[in-house]
ROKEFI-58726 format. One record per residue (C-alpha): chain; residue in one letter; residue number from 0; z, x, y. Coordinates in steps of 0.1 Angstrom, whole numbers, plus 2048, in hexadecimal, padded with zeros to 3 digits. Example, Ala and Ser with C-alpha at 12.3 -4.5 7.8 and 13.67 -1.06 7.14 Angstrom:
<rec><unit>A</unit><code>a</code><pos>0</pos><pz>84E</pz><px>87B</px><py>7D3</py></rec>
<rec><unit>A</unit><code>s</code><pos>1</pos><pz>847</pz><px>889</px><py>7F5</py></rec>
//
This chain:
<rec><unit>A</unit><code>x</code><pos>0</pos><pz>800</pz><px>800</px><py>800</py></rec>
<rec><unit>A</unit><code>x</code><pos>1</pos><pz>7F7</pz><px>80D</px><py>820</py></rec>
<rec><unit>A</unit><code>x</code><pos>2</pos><pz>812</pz><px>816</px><py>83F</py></rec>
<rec><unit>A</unit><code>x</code><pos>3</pos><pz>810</pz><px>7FA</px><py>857</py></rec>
<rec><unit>A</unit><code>x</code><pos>4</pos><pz>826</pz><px>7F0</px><py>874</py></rec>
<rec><unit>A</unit><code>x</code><pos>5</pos><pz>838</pz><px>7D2</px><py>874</py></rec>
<rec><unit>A</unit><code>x</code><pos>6</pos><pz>845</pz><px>7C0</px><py>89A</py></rec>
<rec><unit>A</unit><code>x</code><pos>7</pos><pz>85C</pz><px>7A8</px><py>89C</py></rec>
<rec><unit>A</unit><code>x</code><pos>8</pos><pz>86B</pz><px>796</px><py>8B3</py></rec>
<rec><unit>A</unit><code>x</code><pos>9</pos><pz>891</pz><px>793</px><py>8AF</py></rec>
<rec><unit>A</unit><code>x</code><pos>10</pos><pz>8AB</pz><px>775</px><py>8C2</py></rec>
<rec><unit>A</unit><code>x</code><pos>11</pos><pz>8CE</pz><px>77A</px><py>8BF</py></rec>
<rec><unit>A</unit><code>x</code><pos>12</pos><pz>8D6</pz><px>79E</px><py>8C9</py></rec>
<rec><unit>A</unit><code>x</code><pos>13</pos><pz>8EF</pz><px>7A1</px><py>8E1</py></rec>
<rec><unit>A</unit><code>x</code><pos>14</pos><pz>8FB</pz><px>7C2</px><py>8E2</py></rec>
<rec><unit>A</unit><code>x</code><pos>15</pos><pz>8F7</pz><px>7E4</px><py>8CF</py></rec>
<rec><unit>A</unit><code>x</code><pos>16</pos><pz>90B</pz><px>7D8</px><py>8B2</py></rec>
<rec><unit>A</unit><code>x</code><pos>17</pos><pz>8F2</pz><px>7C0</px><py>8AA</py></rec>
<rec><unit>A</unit><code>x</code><pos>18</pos><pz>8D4</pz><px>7DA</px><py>8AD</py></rec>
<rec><unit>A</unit><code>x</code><pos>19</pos><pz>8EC</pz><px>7ED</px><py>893</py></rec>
<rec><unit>A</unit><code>x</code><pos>20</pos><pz>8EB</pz><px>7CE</px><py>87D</py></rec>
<rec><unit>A</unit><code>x</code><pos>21</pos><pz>8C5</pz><px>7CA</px><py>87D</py></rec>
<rec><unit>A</unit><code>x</code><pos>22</pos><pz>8BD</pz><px>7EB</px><py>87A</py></rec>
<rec><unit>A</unit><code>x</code><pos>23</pos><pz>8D0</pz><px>7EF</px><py>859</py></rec>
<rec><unit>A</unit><code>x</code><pos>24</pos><pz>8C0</pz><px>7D1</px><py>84B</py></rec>
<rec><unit>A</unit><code>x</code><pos>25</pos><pz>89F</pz><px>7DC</px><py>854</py></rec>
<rec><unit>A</unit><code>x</code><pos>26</pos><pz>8A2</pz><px>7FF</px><py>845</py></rec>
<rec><unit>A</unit><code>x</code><pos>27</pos><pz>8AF</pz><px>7EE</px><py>825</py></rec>
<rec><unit>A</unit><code>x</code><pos>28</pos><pz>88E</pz><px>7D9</px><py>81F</py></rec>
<rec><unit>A</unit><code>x</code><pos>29</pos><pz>877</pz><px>7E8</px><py>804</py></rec>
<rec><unit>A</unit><code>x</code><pos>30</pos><pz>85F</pz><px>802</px><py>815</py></rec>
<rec><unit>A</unit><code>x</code><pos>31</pos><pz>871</pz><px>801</px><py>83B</py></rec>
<rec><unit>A</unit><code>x</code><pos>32</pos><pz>86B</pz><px>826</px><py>843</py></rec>
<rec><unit>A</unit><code>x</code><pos>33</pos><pz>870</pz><px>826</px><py>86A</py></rec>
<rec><unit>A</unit><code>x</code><pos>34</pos><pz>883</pz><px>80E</px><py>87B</py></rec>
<rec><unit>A</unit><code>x</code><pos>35</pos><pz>887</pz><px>809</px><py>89E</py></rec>
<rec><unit>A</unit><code>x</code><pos>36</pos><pz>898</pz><px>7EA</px><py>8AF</py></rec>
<rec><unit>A</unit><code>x</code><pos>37</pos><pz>89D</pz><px>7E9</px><py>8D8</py></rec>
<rec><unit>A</unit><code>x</code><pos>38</pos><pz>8B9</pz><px>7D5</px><py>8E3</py></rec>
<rec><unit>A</unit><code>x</code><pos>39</pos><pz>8A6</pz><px>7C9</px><py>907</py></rec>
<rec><unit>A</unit><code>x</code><pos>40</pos><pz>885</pz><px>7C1</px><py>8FA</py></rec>
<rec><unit>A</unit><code>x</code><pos>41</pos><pz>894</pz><px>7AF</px><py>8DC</py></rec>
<rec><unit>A</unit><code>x</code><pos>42</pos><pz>87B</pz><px>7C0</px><py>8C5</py></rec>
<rec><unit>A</unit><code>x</code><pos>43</pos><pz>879</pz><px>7D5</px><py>8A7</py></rec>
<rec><unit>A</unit><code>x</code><pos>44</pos><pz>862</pz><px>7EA</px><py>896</py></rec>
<rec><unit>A</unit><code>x</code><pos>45</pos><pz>85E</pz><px>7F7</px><py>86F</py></rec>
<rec><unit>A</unit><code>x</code><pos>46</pos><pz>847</pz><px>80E</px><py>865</py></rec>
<rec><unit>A</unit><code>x</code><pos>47</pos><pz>83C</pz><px>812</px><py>841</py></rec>
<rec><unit>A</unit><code>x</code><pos>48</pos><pz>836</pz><px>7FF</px><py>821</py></rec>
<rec><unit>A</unit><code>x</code><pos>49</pos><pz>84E</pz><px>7E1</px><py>82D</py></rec>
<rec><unit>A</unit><code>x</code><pos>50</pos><pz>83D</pz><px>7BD</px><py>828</py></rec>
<rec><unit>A</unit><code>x</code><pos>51</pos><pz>83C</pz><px>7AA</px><py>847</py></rec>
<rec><unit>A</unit><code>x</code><pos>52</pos><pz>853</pz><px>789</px><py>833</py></rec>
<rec><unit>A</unit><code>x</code><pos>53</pos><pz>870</pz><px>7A0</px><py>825</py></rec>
<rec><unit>A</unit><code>x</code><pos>54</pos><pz>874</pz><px>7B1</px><py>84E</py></rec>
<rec><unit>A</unit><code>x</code><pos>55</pos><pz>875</pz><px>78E</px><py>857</py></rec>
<rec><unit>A</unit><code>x</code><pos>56</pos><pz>88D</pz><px>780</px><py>839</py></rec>
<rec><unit>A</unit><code>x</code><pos>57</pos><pz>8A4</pz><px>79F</px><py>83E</py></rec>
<rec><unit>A</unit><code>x</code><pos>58</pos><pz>8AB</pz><px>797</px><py>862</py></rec>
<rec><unit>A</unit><code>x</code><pos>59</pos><pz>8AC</pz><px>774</px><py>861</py></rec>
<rec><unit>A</unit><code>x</code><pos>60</pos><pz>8CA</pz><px>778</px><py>840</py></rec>
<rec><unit>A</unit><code>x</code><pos>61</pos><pz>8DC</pz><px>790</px><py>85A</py></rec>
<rec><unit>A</unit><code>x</code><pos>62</pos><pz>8DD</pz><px>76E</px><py>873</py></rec>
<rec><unit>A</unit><code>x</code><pos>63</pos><pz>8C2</pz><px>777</px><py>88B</py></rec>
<rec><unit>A</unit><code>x</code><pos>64</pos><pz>8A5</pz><px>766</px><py>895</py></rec>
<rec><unit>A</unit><code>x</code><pos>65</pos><pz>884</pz><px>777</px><py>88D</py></rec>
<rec><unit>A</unit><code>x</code><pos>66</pos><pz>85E</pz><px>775</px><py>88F</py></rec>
<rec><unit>A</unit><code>x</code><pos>67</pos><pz>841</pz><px>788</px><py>88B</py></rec>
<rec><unit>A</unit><code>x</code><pos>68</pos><pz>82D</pz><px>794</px><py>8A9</py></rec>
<rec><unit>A</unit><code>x</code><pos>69</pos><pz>809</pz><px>79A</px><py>8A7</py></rec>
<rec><unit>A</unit><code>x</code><pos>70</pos><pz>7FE</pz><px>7C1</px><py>89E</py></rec>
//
């Protein structure tokens, strides 16, 4: 499979605790290689194998709200 980067959009931060939070549970999903979440955009980034649904299932389990932006 291919490296790709997945963008999402992330609701429910409010403060560096919960960028802590979601970028744990990002670099636990299957194939998550770089992970990058920023706090003021409310945005975070994975590089690597990672499917789109299991970034998106990982962050919404953790209690945040997340969707997939466009490439």
């Amino acid at each position: 499979m291919p490296a790709i980067t997945i963008r999402l959009a992330v609701s429910g931060m409010t403060c560096d605790g919960c960028v802590s939070s979601v970028t744990r549970v990002l670099s636990r999903v299957p194939g998550a290689a770089d992970v990058h979440v920023d706090l003021a955009a409310g945005r975070a980034e994975i590089g690597g194998t990672a499917s789109p649904e299991a970034a998106l299932a990982a962050v919404r389990k953790a209690g945040y709200g997340a969707e997939l932006l466009a490439p």
